[in-house]
matplotlib code that plots the C-alpha trace (Angstrom):
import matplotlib.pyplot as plt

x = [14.5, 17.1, 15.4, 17.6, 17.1, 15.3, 13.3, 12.5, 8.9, 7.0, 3.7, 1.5, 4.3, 5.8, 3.2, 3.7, 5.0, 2.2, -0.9, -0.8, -1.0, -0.4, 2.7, 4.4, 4.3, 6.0, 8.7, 9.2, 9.8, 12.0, 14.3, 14.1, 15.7, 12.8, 13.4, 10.2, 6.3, 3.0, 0.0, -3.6, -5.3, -9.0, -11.3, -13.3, -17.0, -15.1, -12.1, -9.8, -7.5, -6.2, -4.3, -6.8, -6.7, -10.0, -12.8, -15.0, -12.5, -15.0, -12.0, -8.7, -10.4, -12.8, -15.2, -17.6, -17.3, -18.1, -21.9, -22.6, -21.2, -23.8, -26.2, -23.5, -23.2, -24.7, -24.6, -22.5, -21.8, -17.9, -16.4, -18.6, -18.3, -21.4, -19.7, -21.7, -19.4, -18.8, -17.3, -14.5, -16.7, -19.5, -17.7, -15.8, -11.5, -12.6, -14.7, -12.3, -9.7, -11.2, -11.0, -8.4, -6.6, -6.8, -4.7, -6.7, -5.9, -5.1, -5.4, -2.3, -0.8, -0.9, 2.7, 0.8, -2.8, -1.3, -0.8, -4.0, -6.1, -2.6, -2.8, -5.1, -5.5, -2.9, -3.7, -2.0, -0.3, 1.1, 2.3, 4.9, 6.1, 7.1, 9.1, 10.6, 11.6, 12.8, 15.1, 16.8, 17.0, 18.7, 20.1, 19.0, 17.1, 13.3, 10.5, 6.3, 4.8, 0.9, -2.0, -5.4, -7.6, -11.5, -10.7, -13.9, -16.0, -15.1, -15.6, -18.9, -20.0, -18.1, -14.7, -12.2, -9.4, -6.9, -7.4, -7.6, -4.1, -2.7, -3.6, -1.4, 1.3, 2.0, 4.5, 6.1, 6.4, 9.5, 10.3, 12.7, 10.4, 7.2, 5.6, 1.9, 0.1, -3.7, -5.1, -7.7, -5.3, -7.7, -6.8, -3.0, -3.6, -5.7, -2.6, 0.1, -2.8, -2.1, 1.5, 2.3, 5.9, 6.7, 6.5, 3.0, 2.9, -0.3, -1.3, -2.7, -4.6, -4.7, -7.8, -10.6, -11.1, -10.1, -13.1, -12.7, -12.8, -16.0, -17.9, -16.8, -17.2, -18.9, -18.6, -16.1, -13.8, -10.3, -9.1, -5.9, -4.9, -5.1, -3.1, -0.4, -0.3, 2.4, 0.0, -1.4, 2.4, 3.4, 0.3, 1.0, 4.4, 2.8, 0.9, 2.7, 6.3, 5.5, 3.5, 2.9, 1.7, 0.6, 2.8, 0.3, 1.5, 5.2, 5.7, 5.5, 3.3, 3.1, 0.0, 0.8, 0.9, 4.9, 6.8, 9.1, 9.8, 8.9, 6.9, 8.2, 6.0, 9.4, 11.2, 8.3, 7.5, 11.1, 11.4, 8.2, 10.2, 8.1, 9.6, 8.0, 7.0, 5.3, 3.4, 3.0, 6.3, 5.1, 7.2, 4.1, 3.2, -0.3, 1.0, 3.9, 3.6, 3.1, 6.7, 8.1, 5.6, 6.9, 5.6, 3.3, 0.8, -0.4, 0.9, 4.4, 7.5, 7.7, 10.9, 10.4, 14.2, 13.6, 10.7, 11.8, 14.8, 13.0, 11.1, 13.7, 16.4, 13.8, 15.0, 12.0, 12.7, 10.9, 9.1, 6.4, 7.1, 4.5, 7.8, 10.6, 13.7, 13.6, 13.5, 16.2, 18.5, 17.7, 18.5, 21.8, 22.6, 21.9, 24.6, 25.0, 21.5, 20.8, 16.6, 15.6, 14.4, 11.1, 7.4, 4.4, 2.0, -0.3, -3.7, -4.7, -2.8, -3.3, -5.8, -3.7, -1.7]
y = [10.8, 9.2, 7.3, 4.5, 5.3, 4.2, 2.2, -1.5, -1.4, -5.0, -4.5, -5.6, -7.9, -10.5, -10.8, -12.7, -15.9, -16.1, -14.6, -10.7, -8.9, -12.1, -12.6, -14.5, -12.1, -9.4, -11.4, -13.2, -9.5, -8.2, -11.3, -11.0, -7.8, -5.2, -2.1, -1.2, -2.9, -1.4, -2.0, -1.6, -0.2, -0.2, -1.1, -2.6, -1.9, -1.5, 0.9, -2.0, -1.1, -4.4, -5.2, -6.0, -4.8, -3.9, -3.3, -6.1, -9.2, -12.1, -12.5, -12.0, -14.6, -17.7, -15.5, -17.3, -20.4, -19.2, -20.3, -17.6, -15.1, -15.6, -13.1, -10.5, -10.5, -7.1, -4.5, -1.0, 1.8, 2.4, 5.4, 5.3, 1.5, -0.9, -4.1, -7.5, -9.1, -9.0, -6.0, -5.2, -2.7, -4.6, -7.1, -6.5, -7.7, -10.7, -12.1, -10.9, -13.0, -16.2, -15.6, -17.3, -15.6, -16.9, -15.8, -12.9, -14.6, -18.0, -18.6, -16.8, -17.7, -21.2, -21.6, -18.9, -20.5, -23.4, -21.4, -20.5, -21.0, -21.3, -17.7, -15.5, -11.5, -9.2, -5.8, -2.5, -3.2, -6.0, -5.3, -2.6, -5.2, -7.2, -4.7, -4.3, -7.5, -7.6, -4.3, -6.1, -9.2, -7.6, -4.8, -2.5, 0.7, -0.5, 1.6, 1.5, 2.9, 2.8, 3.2, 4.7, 3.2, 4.3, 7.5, 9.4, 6.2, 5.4, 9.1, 8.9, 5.7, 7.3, 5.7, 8.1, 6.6, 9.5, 9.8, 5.8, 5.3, 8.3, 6.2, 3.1, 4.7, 8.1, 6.3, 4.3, 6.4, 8.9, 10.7, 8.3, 5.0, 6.0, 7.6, 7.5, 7.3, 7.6, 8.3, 10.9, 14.0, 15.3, 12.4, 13.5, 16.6, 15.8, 13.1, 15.8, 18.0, 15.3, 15.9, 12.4, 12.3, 11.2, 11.5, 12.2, 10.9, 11.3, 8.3, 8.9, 6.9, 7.0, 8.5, 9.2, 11.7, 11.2, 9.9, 12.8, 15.6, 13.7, 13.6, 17.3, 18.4, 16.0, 17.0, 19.9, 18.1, 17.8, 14.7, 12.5, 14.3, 17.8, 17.0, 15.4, 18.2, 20.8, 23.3, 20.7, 19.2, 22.6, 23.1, 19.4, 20.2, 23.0, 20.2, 16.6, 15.0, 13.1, 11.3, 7.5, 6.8, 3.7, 1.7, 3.2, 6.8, 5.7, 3.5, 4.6, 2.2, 1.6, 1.1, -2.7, -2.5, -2.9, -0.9, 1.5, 4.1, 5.7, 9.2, 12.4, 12.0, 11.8, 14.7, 16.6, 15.5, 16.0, 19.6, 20.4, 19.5, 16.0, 12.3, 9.6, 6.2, 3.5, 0.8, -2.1, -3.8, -7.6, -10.8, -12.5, -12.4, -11.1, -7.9, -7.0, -5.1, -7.2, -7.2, -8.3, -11.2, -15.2, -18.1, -20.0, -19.4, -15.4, -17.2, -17.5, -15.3, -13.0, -10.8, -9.2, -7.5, -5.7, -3.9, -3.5, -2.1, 0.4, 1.8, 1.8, 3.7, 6.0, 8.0, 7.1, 7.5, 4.1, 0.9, -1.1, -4.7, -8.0, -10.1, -7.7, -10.0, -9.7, -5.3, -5.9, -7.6, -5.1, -2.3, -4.0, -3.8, -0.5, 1.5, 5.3, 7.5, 8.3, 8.5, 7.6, 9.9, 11.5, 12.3, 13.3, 11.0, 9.2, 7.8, 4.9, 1.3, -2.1, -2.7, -5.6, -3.2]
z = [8.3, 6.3, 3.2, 1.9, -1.8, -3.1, -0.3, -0.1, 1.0, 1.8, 0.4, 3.5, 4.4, 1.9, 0.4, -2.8, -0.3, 2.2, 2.4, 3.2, 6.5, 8.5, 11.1, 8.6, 5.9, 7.8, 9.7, 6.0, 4.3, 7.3, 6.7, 3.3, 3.3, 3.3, 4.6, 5.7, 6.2, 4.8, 6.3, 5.6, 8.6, 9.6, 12.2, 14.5, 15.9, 19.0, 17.8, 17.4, 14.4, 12.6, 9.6, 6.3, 2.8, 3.3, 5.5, 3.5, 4.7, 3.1, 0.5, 2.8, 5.9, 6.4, 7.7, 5.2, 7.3, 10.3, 10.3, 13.3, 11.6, 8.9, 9.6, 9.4, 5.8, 4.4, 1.2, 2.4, -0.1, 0.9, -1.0, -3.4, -4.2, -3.6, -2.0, -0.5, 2.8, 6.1, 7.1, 10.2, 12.2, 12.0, 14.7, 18.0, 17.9, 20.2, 17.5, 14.6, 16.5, 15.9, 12.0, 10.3, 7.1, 3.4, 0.5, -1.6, -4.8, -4.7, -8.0, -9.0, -5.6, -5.4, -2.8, -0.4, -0.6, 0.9, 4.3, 4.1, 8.0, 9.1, 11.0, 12.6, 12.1, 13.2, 15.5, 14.6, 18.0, 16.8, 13.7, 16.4, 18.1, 15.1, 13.8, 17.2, 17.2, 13.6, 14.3, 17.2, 15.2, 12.1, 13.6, 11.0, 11.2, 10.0, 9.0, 9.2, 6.5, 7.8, 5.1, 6.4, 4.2, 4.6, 6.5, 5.7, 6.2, 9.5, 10.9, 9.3, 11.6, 14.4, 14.2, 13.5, 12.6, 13.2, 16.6, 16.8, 15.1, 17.2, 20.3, 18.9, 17.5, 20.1, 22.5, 19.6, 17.0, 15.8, 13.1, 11.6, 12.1, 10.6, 7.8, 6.9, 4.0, 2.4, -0.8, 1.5, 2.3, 5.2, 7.6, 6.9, 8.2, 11.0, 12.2, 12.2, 14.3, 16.7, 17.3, 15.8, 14.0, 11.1, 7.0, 5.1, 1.7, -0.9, -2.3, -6.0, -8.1, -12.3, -12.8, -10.2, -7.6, -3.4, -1.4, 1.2, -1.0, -3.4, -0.1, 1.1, -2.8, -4.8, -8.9, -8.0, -6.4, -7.5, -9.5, -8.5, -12.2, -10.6, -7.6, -10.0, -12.2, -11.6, -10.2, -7.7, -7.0, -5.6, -3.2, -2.3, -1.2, 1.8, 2.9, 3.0, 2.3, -0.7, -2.5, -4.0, -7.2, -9.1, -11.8, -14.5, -13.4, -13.6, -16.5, -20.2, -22.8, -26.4, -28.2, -27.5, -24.1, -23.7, -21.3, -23.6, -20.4, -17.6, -17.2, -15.9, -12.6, -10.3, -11.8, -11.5, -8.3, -6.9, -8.7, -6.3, -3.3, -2.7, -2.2, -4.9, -3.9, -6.7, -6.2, -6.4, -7.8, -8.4, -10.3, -11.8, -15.4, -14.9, -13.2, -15.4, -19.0, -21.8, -23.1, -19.4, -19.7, -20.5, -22.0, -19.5, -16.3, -15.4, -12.1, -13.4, -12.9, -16.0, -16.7, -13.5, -12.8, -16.3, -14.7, -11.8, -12.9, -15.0, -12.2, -9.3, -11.7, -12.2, -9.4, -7.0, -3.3, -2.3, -4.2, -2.5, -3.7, -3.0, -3.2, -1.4, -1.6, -5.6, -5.3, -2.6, -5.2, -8.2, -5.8, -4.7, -9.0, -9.9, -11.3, -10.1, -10.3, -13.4, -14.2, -17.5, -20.1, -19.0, -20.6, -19.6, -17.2, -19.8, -19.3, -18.0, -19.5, -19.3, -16.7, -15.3, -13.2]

ax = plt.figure().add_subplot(projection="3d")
ax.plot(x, y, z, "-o")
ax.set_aspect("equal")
plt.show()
């Protein structure tokens, strides 16, 4: 696979102008430039996989309005994490269908919350013909980059979601239009058992431990940190194409909070032999580092191109990006590769990321 470096990728669609995972979003981010869609995938009670952030979808549809859908509301322990919703595979796709999607935070997406009811969920198998479509449209090479979110979850209740995306994907999918992505290594591996194409990338958090391996391991199991370290890099590289980190593993804070740098985590990474993504590359004030904030609103546009341009001269191989027309524009400015000086990953920052 040719990777357009570094790669434009619209976080589950465009999703800083209308609310994420819907049809909008992704035609939006394909004619705003973006090289390639990200998805959330999960599923259904009847092996349906559709497009939502997460399995709990009370904050990302109106399911709460839906007075028969009332009784559906439960307490589930996913990956560790007590959450109180309605929940995907606790309905079939035909009564998914009749929800309508909200913006997840409307409060600092006031523009996009005004679209809100205005579209219904999206199927996997949608979300492939959309991008069909877009590639004719555009006539430009586009790219799926699928995120199985839940993995060990779903096997657990008997939806495996490897076999289930394999399904989808097998007649469509080549090794130049898709790369997958999880932050739970074992589903990775049990997708390239099933002959799909394609890249594997590693997502990694900035502290914790993958939910797969607390499950298989519980207090011994390896940390995000370990995998990130050099030793963990290396046996990374014998098992995936890359991985995709967080902004608090890629930029560099001062005791106030301002971005001063970035970390070493994509020299390292490429010196193992692995491609880096980041995420998530977003304008507003409330997600950028203190010293790229402005005067006014969390909601308002801070000094986004600074950090932007910080991360994607970094030497990173793609950037996921909530408003993909803005990365599109610093990409289009940046002089010849030259990353920034490097230092070790730190801990955690500003909990704003």
């Amino acid at each position: 696979m040719t990777i357009i470096s570094p790669l434009v990728i619209a976080h589950r669609g465009a999703s800083g102008y209308r609310p994420e995972h819907t049809r909008s979003a992704y035609e939006l981010a394909f004619a705003l430039g973006a090289d390639a869609v990200e998805p959330d995938i999960v599923a259904t009670k009847d092996g349906v996989l559709v497009l939502r952030h997460e399995n709990e979808i009370s904050g990302t549809t109106d399911v709460a309005a839906h007075a028969e859908f009332a009784s559906r509301k439960t307490t589930k322990v996913i990956d560790g994490v007590s959450l109180t919703g309605w929940f995907t595979e606790d309905f079939t796709w035909d009564e998914l269908s009749t929800l309508r999607a909200v913006e997840r935070i409307p409060l600092l997406r006031q523009s996009s919350s005004s679209f809100d009811r205005s579209e219904g969920i999206l199927r996997l198998v949608d979300l492939l013909a959309i991008i069909d479509t877009a590639a004719v449209t555009t006539g430009r090479h586009l790219v799926l980059v699928a995120e199985i979110k839940h993995a060990t979850y779903f096997e657990s209740i008997g939806l495996p979601l490897d076999q289930l995306f394999a399904e989808v994907v097998r007649d469509w999918a080549t090794p130049a239009n898709l790369i997958v992505e999880s932050f739970e290594q074992s589903v990775l591996m049990k997708i390239r058992d099933r002959g799909i194409p394609g890249k594997l990338v590693f997502l990694a958090e900035h502290k914790g431990v993958p939910a797969d391996l607390a499950a298989a391991s519980g207090n011994k199991a390896r940390s995000y940190a370990d995998h990130l370290g050099q030793a963990g890099l290396t046996r990374l590289r014998t098992e995936v194409d890359g991985v995709s980190v967080s902004r608090k593993l890629m930029l560099r804070l001062d005791l106030g909070k301002n971005a001063i740098g970035v970390t070493d985590i994509v020299a390292r990474s490429h010196a193992a032999g692995l491609l880096v993504f980041c995420w998530t590359l977003r304008a507003e004030n409330k997600f950028l580092a203190k010293n790229n904030r402005v005067r006014g609103e969390a909601r308002d546009f801070g000094n986004w191109r600074r950090e932007f341009e910080l991360v994607m001269s970094s030497g990173i191989d793609g950037v996921f990006a909530d408003q993909p027309d803005l990365a599109v524009a610093v990409r289009a400015g940046l002089p010849a590769r030259s990353a920034p000086a490097a230092v070790p990953v730190p801990n955690a920052g500003d909990p704003s990321f």
